[in-house]
N, C-alpha and C positions, 0 to 999 in steps of 0.2 A: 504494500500500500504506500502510496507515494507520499514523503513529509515524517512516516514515522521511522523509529529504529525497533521491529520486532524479536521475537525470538519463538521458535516453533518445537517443544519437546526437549528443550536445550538440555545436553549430560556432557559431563564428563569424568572417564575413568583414565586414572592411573594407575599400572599397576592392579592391586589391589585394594584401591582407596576410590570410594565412587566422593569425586570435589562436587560437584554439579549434578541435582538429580531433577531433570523434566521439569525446567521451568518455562513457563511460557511467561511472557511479558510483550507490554507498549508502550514505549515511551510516545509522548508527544512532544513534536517541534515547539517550543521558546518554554518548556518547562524547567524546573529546578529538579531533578530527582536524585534523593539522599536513598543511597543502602546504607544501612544499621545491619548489627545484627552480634552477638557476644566474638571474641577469639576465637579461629577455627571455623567461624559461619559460610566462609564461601565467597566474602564479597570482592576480596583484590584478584580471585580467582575469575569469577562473574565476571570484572570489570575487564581484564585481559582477554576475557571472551568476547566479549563485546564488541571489544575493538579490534579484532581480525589477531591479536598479537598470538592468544593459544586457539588453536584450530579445537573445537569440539568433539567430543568419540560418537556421538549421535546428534541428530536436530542440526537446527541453523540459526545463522541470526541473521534479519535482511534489512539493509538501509535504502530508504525509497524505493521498499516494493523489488529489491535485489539485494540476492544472496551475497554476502559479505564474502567469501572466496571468489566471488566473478567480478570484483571489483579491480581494477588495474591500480599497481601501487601508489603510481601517481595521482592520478581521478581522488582516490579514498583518503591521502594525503590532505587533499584540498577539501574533504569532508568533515574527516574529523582528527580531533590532536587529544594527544594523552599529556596528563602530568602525574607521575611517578612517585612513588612516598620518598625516595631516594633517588639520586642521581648524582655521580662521581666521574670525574674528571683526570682525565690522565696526564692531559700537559695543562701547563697554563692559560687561562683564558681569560680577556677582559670581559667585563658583563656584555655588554653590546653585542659582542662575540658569540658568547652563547645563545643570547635571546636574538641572535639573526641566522642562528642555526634553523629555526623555526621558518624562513622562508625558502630553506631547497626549494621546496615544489612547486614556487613561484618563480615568474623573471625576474632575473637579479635588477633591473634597474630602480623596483621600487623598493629596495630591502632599505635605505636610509630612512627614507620618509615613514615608512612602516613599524621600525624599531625607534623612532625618535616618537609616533605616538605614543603609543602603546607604555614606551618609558613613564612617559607623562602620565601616562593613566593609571597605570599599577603603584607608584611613585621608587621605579627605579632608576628616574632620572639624576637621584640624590646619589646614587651606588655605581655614577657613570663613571669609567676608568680605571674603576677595579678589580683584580685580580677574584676571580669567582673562587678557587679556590681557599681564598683570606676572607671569606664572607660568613658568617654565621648561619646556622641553620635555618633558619626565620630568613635571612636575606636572601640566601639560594633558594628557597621554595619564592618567596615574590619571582628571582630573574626567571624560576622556571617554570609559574604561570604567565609571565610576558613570553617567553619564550613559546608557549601553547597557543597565546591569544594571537599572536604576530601567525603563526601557522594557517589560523582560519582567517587573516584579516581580508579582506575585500570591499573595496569603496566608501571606504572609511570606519566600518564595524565588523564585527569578528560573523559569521555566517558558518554554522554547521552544528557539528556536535564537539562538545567538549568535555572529558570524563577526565575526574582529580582523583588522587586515591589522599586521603587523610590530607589536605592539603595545608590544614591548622592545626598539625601537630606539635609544627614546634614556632609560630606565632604566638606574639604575645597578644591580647586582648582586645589592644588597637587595632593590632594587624590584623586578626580574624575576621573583628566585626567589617573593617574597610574589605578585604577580600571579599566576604560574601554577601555586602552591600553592593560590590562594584556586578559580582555573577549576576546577583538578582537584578539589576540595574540592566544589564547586556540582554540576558535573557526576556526580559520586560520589552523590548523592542520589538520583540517576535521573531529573530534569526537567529539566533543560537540559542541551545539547546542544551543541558549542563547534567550530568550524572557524575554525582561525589560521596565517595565513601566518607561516611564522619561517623565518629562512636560518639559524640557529645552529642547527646538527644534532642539539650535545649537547643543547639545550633540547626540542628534539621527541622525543630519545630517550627522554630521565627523563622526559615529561610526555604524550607523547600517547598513548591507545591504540592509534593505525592513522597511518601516512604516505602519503602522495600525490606524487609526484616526477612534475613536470610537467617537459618537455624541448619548445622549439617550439611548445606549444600541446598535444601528446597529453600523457597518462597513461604513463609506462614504465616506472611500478611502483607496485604499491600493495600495501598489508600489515601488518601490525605493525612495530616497529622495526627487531626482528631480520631478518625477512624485506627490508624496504625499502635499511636503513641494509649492506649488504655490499660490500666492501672493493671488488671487480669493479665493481657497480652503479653505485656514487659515482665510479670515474675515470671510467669512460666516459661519463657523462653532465657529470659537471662538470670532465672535461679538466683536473682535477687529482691531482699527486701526493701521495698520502696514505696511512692507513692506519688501519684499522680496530680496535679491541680491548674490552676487557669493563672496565665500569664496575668501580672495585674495591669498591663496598658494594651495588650495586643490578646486577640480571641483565640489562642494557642493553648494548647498544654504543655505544660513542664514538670519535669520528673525528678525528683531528688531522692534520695537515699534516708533510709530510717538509722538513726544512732543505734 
């Protein structure tokens, strides 16, 4: 179907270890979609299925209505871009450097104009000239959402799909909320399209459209916040004690932990 990113029976086995069992899913084009789900749930796993990077043992997954294996490297390049919990560097690189690695699959004449936004918008314009490697953890995950956003950029907005695995793990509080203010903000437009793993509950509540809570490798629940994030839902899947309640400025739920 043309506009979404499906998945039809999706498995995957390793080995002896079934990662993925038979999930079907849809995302929709300019949505926010958060996978949750405990340790060991599936979802960095899911997420590299998604994006062509681990091939499936059974099912598919099709971006506009085509099979993600019949897509050409290139074509699907200019679709979608990943950002990785981790990513390490072998030689030295200035930031600019890296986040104009992100325009291979583009022609190179607009890589300047491209990486001088995009700076400006992530605010890695402040971390211009420096050595990526001398960056702190919180600052290499910024270059390396500019780095993703510069991938899908086209005519002056990023256009496609863009899947972060934990992307506010090692951001401080400013930086998280600016990153997933600026996702919600892009995707608001209606052309990009955002699937981000995050374990902080509250942050997928305020910020995603629809939740994904993967348990073992299935799906055992998907929804909006309200529908996903319930009180019932979250112990028995995350074997914790907790408790559920209403954001006091926004119509969300939030989940905190019992002493």
């Amino acid at each position: 179907m043309s506009g979404l990113l499906t998945t039809e029976n999706l498995s995957l086995k390793i080995g002896h270890r079934l990662l993925l069992d038979n999930i079907n899913l849809q995302l929709k084009p300019g949505d926010v979609v958060a996978l949750i789900g405990p340790n060991g749930a599936g979802k960095s796993t899911l997420l590299r299925t998604l994006t062509g990077f681990q091939p499936p043992s059974s099912g598919h997954v099709a971006l506009n209505g085509k099979n993600l294996a019949n897509w050409p490297s290139e074509a699907l390049s200019r679709q979608r871009a990943v950002m990785r919990q981790q990513s390490t560097m072998a030689f030295s690189w200035s930031v600019e450097e890296v986040i104009a690695m992100g325009r291979a699959p583009w022609p190179s004449e607009s890589t300047d104009n491209v990486v001088s936004q995009v700076m400006l918008l992530t605010g890695c314009d402040a971390l211009k000239g420096r050595d990526f490697c001398q960056l702190s953890g919180g600052e290499q995950q910024r270059v390396q959402l500019a780095r993703a956003l510069v991938q899908l950029w086209h005519d002056d907005i990023p256009r496609g799909w863009l899947f972060l695995d934990e992307p506010t793990s090692a951001l401080d509080l400013y930086h998280q909320q600016h990153l997933l203010r600026l996702l919600k903000r892009l995707a608001a437009m209606g052309e990009l399209s955002v699937c981000v793993v995050l374990h902080d509950l509250n942050l997928a509540a305020l910020w995603a459209d629809s939740i994904v809570l993967l348990h073992q490798g299935r799906v055992v629940a998907n929804g909006t916040p309200d529908q996903v994030l319930e009180e019932h839902t979250l112990q028995r899947w995350y074997q914790a004690d907790l408790r559920v309640f209403r954001h006091p400025e926004h119509p969300v739920p939030q989940v905190g932990l019992r002493q």
